[in-house]
C-alpha positions as CSV (number, residue, x, y, z in Angstrom):
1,X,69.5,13.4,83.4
2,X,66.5,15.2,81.7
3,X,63.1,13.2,82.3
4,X,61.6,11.7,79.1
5,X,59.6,13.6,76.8
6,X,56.2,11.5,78.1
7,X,56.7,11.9,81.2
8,X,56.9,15.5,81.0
9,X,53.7,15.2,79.5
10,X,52.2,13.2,81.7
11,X,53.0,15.7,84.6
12,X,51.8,18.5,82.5
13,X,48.5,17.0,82.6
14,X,48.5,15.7,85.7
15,X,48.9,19.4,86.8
16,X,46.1,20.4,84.3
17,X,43.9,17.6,85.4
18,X,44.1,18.6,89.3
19,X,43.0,22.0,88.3
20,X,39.5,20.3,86.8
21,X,39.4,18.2,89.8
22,X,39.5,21.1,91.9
23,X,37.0,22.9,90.0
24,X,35.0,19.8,89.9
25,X,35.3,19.5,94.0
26,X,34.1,23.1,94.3
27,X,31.5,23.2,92.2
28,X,29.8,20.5,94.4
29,X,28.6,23.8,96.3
30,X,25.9,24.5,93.5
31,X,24.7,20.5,93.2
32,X,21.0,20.9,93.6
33,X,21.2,23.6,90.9
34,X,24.0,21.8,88.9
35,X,21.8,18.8,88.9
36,X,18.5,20.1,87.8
37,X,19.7,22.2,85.1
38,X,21.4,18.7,83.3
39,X,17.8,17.6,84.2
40,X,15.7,20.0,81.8
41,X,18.6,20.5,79.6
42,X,18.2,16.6,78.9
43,X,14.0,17.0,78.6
44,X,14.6,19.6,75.7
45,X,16.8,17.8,74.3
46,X,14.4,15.0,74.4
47,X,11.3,16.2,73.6
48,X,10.9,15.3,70.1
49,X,11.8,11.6,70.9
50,X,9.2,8.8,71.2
51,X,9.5,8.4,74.8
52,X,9.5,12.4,75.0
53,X,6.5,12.1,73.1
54,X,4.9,9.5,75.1
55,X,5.2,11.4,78.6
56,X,4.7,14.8,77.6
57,X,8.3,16.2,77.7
58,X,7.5,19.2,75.8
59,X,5.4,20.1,78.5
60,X,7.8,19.5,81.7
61,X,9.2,22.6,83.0
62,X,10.1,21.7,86.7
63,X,11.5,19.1,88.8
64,X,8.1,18.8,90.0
65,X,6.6,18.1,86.1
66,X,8.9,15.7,85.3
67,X,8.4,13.8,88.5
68,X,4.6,13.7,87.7
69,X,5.2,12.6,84.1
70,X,7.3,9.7,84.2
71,X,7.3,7.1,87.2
72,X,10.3,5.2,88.9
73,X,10.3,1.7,86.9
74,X,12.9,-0.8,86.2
75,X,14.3,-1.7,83.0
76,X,11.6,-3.6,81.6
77,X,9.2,-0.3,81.1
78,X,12.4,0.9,78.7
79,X,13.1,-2.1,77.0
80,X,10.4,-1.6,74.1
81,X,12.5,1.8,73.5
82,X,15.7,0.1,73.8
83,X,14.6,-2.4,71.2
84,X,13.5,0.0,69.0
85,X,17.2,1.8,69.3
86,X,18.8,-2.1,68.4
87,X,16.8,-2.1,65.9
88,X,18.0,0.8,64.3
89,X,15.3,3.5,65.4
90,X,17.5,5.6,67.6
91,X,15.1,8.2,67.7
92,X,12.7,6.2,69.8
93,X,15.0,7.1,73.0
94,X,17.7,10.1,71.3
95,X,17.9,12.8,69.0
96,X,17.9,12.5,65.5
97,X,21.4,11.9,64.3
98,X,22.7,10.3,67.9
99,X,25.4,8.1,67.6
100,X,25.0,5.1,69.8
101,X,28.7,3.5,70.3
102,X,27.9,0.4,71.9
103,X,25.3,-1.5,74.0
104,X,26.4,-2.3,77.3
105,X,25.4,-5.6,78.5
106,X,24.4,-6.5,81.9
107,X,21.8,-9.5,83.5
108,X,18.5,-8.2,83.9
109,X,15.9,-9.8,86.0
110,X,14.4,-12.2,82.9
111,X,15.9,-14.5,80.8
112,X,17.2,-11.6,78.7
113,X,20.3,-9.2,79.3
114,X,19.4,-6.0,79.5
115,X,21.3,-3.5,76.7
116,X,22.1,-0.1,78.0
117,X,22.4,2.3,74.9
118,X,26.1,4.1,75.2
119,X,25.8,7.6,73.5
120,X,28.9,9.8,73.0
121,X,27.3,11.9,75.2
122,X,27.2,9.2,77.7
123,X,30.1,7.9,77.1
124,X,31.7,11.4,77.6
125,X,30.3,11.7,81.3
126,X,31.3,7.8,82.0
127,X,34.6,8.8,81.0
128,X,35.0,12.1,82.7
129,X,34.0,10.6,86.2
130,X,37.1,7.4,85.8
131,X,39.4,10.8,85.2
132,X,38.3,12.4,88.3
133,X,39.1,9.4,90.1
134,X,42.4,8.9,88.3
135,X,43.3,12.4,88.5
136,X,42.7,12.0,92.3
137,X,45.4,8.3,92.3
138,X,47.9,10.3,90.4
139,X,47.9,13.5,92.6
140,X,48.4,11.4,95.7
141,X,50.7,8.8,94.1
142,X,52.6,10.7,91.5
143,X,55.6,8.4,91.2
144,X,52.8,5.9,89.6
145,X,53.4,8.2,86.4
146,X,56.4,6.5,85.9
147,X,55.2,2.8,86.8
148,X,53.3,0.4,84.8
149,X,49.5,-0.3,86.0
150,X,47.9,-3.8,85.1
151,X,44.1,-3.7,84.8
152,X,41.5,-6.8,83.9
153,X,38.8,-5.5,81.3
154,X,36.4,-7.3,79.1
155,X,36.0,-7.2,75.7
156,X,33.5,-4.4,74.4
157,X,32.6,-6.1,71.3
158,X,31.4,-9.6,71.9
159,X,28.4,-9.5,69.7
160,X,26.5,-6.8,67.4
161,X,22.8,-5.5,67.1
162,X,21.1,-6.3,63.8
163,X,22.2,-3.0,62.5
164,X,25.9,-3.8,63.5
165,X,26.8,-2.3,66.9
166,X,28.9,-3.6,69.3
167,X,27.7,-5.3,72.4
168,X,29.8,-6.3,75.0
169,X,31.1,-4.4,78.2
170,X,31.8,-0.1,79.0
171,X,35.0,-0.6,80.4
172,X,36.8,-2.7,77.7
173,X,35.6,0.2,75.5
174,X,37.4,2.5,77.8
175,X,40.8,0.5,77.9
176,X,40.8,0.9,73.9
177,X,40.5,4.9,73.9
178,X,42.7,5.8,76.4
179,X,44.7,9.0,75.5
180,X,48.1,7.7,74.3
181,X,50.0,9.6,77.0
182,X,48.3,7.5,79.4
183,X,47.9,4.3,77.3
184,X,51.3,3.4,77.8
185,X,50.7,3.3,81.2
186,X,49.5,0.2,81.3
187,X,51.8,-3.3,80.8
188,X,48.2,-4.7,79.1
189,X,47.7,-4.2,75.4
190,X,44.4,-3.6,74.5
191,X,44.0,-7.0,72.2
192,X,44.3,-9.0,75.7
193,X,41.0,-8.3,76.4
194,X,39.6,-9.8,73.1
195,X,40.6,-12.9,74.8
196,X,37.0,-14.5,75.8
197,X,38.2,-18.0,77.7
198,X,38.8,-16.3,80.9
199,X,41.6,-18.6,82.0
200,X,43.6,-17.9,78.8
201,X,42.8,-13.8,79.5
202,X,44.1,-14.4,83.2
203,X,47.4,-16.4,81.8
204,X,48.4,-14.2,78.9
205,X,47.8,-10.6,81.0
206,X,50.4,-12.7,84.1
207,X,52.5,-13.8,81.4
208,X,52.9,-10.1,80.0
209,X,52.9,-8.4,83.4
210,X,55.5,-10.8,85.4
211,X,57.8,-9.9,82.8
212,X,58.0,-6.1,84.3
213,X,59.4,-5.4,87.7
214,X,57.5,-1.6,88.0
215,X,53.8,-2.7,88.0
216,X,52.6,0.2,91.1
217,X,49.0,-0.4,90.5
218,X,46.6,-3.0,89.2
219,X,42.8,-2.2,88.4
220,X,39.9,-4.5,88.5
221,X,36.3,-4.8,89.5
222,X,35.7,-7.3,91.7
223,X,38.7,-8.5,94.7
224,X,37.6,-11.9,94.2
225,X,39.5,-11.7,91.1
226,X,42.8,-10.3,92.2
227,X,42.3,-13.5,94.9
228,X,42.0,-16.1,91.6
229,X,44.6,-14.3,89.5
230,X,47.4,-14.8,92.6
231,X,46.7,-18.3,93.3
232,X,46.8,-18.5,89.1
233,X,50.0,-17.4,89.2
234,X,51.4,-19.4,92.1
235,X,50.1,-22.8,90.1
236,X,51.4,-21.7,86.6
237,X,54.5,-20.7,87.8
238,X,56.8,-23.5,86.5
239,X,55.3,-22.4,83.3
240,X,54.9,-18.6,83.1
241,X,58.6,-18.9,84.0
242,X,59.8,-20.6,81.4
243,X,57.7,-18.4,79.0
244,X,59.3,-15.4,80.3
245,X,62.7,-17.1,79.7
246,X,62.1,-18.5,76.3
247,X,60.0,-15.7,75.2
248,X,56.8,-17.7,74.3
249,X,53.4,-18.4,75.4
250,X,52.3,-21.5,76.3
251,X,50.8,-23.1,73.1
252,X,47.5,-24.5,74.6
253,X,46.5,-21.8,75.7
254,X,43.4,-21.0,73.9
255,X,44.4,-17.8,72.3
256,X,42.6,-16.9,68.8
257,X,45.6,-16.7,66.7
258,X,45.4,-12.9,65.0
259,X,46.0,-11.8,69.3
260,X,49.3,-14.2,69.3
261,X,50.4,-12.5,65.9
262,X,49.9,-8.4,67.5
263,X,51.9,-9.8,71.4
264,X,54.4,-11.4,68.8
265,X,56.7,-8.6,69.4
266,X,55.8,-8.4,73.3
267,X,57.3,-11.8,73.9
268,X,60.8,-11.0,73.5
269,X,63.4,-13.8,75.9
270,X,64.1,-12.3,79.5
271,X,66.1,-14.7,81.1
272,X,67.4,-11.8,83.8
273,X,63.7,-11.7,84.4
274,X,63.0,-15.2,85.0
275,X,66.1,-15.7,87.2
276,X,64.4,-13.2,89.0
277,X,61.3,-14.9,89.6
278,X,62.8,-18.7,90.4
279,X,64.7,-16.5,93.2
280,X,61.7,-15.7,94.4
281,X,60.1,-19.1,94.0
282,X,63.4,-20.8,95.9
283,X,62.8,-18.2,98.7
284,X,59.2,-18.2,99.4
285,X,57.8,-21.6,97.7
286,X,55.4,-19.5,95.4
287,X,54.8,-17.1,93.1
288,X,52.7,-14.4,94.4
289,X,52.5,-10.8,93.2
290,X,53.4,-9.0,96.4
291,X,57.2,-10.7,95.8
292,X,56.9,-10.6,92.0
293,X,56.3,-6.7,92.4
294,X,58.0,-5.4,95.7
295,X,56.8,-1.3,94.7
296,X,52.8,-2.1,94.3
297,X,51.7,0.7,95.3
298,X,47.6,0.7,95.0
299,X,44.9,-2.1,94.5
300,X,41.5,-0.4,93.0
301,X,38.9,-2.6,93.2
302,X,35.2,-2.8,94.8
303,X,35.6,-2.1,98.4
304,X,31.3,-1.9,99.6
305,X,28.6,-4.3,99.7
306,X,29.4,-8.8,99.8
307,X,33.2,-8.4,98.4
308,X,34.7,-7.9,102.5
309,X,35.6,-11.5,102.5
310,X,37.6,-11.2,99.6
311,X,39.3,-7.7,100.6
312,X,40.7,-9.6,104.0
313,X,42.4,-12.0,101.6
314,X,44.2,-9.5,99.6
315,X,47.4,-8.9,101.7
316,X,48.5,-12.4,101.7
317,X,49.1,-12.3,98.4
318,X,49.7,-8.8,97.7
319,X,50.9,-7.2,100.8
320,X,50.5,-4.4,102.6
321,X,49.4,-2.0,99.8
322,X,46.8,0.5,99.9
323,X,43.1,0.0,98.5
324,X,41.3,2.2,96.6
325,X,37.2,1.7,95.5
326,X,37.1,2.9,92.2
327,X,33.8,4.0,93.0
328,X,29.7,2.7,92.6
329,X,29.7,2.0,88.5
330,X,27.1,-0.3,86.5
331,X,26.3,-0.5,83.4
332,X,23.8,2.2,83.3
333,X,26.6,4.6,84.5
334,X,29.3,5.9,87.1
335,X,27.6,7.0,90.1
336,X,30.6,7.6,92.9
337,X,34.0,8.9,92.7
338,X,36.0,7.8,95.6
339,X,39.3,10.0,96.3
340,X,40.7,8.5,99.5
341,X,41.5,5.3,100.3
342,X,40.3,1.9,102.6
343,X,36.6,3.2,102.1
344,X,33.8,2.9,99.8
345,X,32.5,6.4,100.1
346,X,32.6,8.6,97.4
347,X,31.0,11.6,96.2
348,X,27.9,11.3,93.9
349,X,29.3,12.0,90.4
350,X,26.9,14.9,90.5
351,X,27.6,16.6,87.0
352,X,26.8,13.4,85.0
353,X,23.4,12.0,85.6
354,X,20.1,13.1,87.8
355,X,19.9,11.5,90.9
356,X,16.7,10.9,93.2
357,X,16.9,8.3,96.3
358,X,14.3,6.4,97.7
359,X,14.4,5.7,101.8
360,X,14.9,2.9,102.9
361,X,12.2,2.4,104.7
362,X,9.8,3.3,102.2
363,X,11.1,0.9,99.9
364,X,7.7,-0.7,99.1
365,X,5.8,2.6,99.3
366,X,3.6,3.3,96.4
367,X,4.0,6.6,97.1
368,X,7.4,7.0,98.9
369,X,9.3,9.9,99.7
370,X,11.3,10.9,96.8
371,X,14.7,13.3,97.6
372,X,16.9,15.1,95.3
373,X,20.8,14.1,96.2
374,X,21.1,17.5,98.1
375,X,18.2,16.4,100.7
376,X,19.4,13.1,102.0
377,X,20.1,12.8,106.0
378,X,23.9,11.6,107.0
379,X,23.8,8.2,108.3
380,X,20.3,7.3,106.5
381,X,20.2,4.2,103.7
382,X,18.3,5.0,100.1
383,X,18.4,3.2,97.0
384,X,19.5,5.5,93.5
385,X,17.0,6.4,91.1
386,X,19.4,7.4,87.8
387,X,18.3,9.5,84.7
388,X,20.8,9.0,82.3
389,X,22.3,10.0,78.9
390,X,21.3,6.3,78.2
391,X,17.9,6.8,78.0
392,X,17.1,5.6,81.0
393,X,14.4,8.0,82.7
394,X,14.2,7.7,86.8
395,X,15.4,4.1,86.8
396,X,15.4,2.3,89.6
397,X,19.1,0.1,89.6
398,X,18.0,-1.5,92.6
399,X,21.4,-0.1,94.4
400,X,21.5,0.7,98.2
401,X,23.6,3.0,99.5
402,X,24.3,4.8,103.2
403,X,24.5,8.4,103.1
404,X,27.8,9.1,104.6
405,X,28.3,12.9,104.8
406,X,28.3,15.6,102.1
407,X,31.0,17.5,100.1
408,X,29.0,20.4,99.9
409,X,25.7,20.2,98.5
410,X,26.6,16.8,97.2
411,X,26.4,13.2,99.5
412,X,29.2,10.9,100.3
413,X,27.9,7.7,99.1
414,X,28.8,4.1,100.7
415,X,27.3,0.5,98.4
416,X,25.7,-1.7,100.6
417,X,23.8,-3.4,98.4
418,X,21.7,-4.6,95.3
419,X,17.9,-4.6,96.4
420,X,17.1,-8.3,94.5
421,X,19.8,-9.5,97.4
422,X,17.4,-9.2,100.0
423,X,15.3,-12.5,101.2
424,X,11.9,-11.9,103.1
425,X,10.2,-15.0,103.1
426,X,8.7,-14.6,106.7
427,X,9.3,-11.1,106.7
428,X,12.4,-11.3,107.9
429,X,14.1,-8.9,105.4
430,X,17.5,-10.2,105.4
431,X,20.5,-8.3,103.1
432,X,23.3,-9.5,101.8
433,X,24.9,-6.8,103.8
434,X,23.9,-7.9,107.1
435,X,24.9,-11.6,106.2
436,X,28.0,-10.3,105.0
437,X,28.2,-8.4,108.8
438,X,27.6,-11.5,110.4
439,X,30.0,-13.6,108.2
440,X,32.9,-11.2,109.3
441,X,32.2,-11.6,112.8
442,X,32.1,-14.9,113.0
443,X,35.3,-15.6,111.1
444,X,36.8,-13.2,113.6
445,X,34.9,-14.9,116.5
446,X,36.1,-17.7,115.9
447,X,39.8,-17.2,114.7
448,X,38.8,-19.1,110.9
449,X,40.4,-17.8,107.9
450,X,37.8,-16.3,105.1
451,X,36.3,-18.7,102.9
452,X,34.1,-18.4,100.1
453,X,30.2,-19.1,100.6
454,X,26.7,-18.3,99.7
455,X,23.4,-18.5,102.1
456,X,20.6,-19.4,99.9
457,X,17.0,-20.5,101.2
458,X,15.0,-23.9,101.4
459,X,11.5,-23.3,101.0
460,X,9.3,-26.1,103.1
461,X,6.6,-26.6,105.7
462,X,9.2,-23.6,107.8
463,X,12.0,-22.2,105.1
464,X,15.6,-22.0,106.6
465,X,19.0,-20.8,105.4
466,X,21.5,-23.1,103.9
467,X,25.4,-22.2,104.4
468,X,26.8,-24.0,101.3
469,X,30.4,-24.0,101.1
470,X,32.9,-26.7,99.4
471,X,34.4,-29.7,100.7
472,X,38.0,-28.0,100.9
473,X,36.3,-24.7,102.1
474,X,37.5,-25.3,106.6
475,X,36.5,-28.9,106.7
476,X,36.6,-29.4,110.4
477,X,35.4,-26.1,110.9
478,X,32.1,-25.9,108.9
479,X,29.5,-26.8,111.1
480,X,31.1,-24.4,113.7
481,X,30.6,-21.7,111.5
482,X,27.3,-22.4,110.8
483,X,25.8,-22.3,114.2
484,X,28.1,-18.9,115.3
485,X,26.7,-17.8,111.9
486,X,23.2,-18.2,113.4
487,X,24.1,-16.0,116.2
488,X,25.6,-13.1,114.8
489,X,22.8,-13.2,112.2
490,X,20.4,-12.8,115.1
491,X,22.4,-10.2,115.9
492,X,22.7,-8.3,113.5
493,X,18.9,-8.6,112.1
494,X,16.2,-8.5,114.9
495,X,13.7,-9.3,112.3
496,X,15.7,-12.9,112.0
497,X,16.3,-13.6,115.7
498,X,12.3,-12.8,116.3
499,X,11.4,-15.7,113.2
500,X,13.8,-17.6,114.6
501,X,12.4,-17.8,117.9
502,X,9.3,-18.1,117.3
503,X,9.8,-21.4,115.7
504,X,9.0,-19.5,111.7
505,X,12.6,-19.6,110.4
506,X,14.7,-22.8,111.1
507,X,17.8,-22.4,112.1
508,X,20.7,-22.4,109.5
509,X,22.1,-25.6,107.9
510,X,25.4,-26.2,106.4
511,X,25.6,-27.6,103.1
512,X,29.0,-29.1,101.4
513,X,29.1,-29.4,97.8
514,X,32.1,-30.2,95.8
515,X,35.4,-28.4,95.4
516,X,35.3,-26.2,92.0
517,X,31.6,-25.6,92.2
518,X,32.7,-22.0,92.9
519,X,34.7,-21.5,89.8
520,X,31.8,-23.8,87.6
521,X,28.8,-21.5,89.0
522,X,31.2,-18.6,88.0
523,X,32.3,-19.7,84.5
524,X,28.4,-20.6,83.6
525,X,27.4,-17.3,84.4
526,X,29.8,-15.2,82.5
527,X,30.4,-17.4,79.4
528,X,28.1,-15.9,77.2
529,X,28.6,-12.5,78.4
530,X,32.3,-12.3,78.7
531,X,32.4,-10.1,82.1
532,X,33.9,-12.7,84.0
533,X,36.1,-9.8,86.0
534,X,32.9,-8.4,86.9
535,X,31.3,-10.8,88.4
536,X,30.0,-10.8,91.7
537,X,29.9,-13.7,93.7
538,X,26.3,-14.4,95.5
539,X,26.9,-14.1,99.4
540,X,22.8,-14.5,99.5
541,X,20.5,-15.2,97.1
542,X,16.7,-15.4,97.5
543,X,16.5,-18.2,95.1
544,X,14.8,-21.0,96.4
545,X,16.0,-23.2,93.7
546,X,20.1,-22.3,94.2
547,X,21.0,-25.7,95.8
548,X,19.5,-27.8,92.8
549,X,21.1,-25.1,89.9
550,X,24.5,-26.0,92.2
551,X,23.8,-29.9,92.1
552,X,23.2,-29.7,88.1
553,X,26.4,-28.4,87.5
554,X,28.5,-30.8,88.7
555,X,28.1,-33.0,85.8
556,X,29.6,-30.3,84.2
557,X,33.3,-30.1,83.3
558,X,35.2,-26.7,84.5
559,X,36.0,-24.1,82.3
């Protein structure tokens, strides 16, 4: 039997698409030139802008110029161009005639989101970087070309500027263009991820996806996600099988009604299906994806900085399948492309934006050492300076990453980090990393199964370290935890141990709150935004208020 028409399309591709990867993986030879070319081809480009204007761009002609020109600053030193660009004055940051797509929204360090202008030319480079990465899934996992993947995405188009863009999130934007040779891929259609409630997203996508046996691959941001969706499924499975027998969708679900009218003809009875699925449910006593879809081939999610505790819980309800980062992606832009698997490393996406890093140890530097990607020392931590098609000129995202290697000219980068996750009260500069080190060990240390957690501060006469967890979270275990948490953060931070000693730092308390203050903390801070996939759950947080934000919530109902 001849294969279908699409699929010889897809493998045409494929075969075309390896040879731009290839090209792409040999070209990381000429990075530092690559790189700085894209640099002053961007100032030109830029010159006649208002922030060209402002720092002289007509008069940059080396690496060196530009560096003196424009400093490393954070968002808030662009947000008076941005707002000019929402306002309608896109040449304040672009070109005349630019078309901004979108905003991407993300939380800034105010009260207000920051709003990342998405050009076409920056959209072109965010999408070029996901197709290396894909290009790499499919050329080591070909039979995928003839599976269905499931990905969790949220909804580009949430709210609009004054002058009527969209505002919302990059990579629901990217689930609506896909080429339609690799659109049907995916069991998802792209109306799902109109669906704001995020319970009512996670039940309609299960519903649609349970009813096909050949899911090989599902795509999200965050692993603490694919963790809630499973246990989702196990307690709505009495429901999502009847739905796949009768052909419905639950009525209360709240689903706006033009997204029930374009699944109506998705929702067609399978009672072989559902059979299918009670078998499994009679067998095991749940409902978990690693029965529901026995040839699930790949998870891509986050695999680097706080999300280890959720990784170890991801064979329990999806098996023994392998796990691929997607690579070190924000808002602002794609910075990694990971193309093997069970590591974060990836190579810096070297053709899109310009990179400089920052040592770590020269963090708080007024003058630090500032290196071109090429320049960076294996084994050696720096946090990414971006200038971006965005508009964004030698921002500092406040990422940390370990240099791993290099592919060439070009560095094999590893997330450890986001710099606000750091807590230095006594000087004690504590990362999220290192708790996230320490949390591991002691789980392992002491034979307890992973839990969910934060370590946020008390600030008094001598600050200390609260383990909060929830009532359900290891009850006769939680105090245990908290004192070999204590070690192995001594361990793994002398700084710590030294405070501690000394009497400076008390040593860490555990703190219960209720059961579903975990999902409440998460629903309040992705309701307005509608990223709740992408959310990432605080393992520390250097707000001294966190316990009291916790406490006010549980007069809250959940979402």
């Amino acid at each position: 039997m001849s294969p279908h028409p699409m699929t010889l399309l897809r493998r045409s591709m494929l075969r075309y698409k390896i040879g731009r990867l290839q090209r792409y993986l040999s070209n990381a030879e000429r990075a530092r030139e690559i790189q700085r070319e894209n640099l002053l081809r961007r100032i030109r480009l830029n010159a006649d802008t208002a922030f060209g204007r402002d720092h002289g761009f007509s008069e940059i002609r080396t690496l060196e110029d530009f560096r003196r020109r424009v400093p490393i600053a954070g968002y808030e030193a662009a947000r008076p161009y941005v707002d000019r660009v929402i306002q309608g004055e896109t040449t304040a940051l672009f070109p005349e005639n630019t078309k901004v797509v979108m905003f991407a929204t993300t939380s800034g360090t105010t009260d207000h989101p920051k709003m990342i202008p998405v050009t076409e030319d920056f959209y072109r480079q965010y999408k070029a970087g996901w197709q290396y990465w894909g290009t790499g899934v499919y050329r080591d996992y070909p039979h995928l070309l003839q599976m269905k993947s499931l990905q969790f995405s949220s909804h580009w188009n949430v709210t609009q500027t004054p002058s009527g863009a969209p505002c919302g999130n990059i990579s629901g934007l990217a689930a609506e263009t896909r080429p339609f040779y690799i659109g049907s891929l995916f069991v998802l259609p792209a109306c799902v991820i109109q669906i704001t409630e995020h319970l009512a997203k996670h039940y309609t996508a299960l519903r649609l996806s349970l009813a096909c046996d050949r899911v090989g691959k599902i795509v999200t941001a965050n692993p603490s996600t694919l963790v809630e969706v499973a246990k989702f499924a196990d307690a709505m499975k009495e429901t999502l099988i009847r739905d796949i027998h009768d052909g419905t969708l639950t009525g209360d679900q709240p689903i706006p009604d033009a997204i029930r009218r374009q699944l109506r003809s998705r929702l067609r009875p399978n009672p072989r299906r559902a059979r299918q699925l009670q078998q499994i449910v009679d067998r095991t006593g749940h409902l978990y994806p690693k029965d529901a879809w026995p040839d699930l081939t790949l998870l891509a999610v986050w695999t680097g900085g706080s999300v280890g505790i959720y990784l170890n819980q991801l064979p329990e309800y999806y098996g023994d399948v392998a796990v691929r980062d997607h690579g070190l992606s924000a808002s602002e832009g794609r910075m990694t492309v990971p193309l093997q698997n069970g590591s974060p490393s990836g190579m810096l996406d070297y053709s899109s934006h310009h990179f400089e890093f920052i040592p770590e140890s020269e963090r708080d530097s007024s003058t630090p050492n500032v290196l071109g990607a090429s320049d960076l020392t294996e084994g050696e931590n720096y946090f990414i300076v971006l200038t971006t098609a965005s508009g964004l000129y030698r921002y500092d995202i406040h990422d940390l990453v370990r240099c791993d290697g290099f592919c060439g000219q070009t560095p094999m980068l590893s997330f450890l980090n986001k710099g606000k996750n750091f807590c230095s009260f006594t000087g004690e500069k504590l990362s999220e990393h290192q708790v996230m080190q320490a949390m591991q060990q002691t789980l392992q240390s002491i034979n307890a199964p992973s839990c969910t957690f934060t370590l946020a501060p008390t600030l008094g006469e001598r600050p200390r370290y609260n383990l909060v967890l929830d009532d359900s979270s290891l009850p006769n275990l939680c105090e245990r935890i908290g004192q070999e948490l204590q070690n192995q953060l001594s361990q793994v931070n002398c700084e710590y141990a030294d405070k501690c000693a000394s009497g400076r730092i008390e040593p860490i308390q555990v703190t219960r709150v209720p059961a579903g203050t975990w999902e409440k903390l998460r629903a309040s801070k992705t309701s307005k935004r509608g990223n709740f996939e992408e959310y990432k759950h605080p393992c520390l947080t250097n707000d001294p208020n966190f316990l009291q934000s916790l406490s006010k919530l549980d007069s809250t109902p959940p979402s």
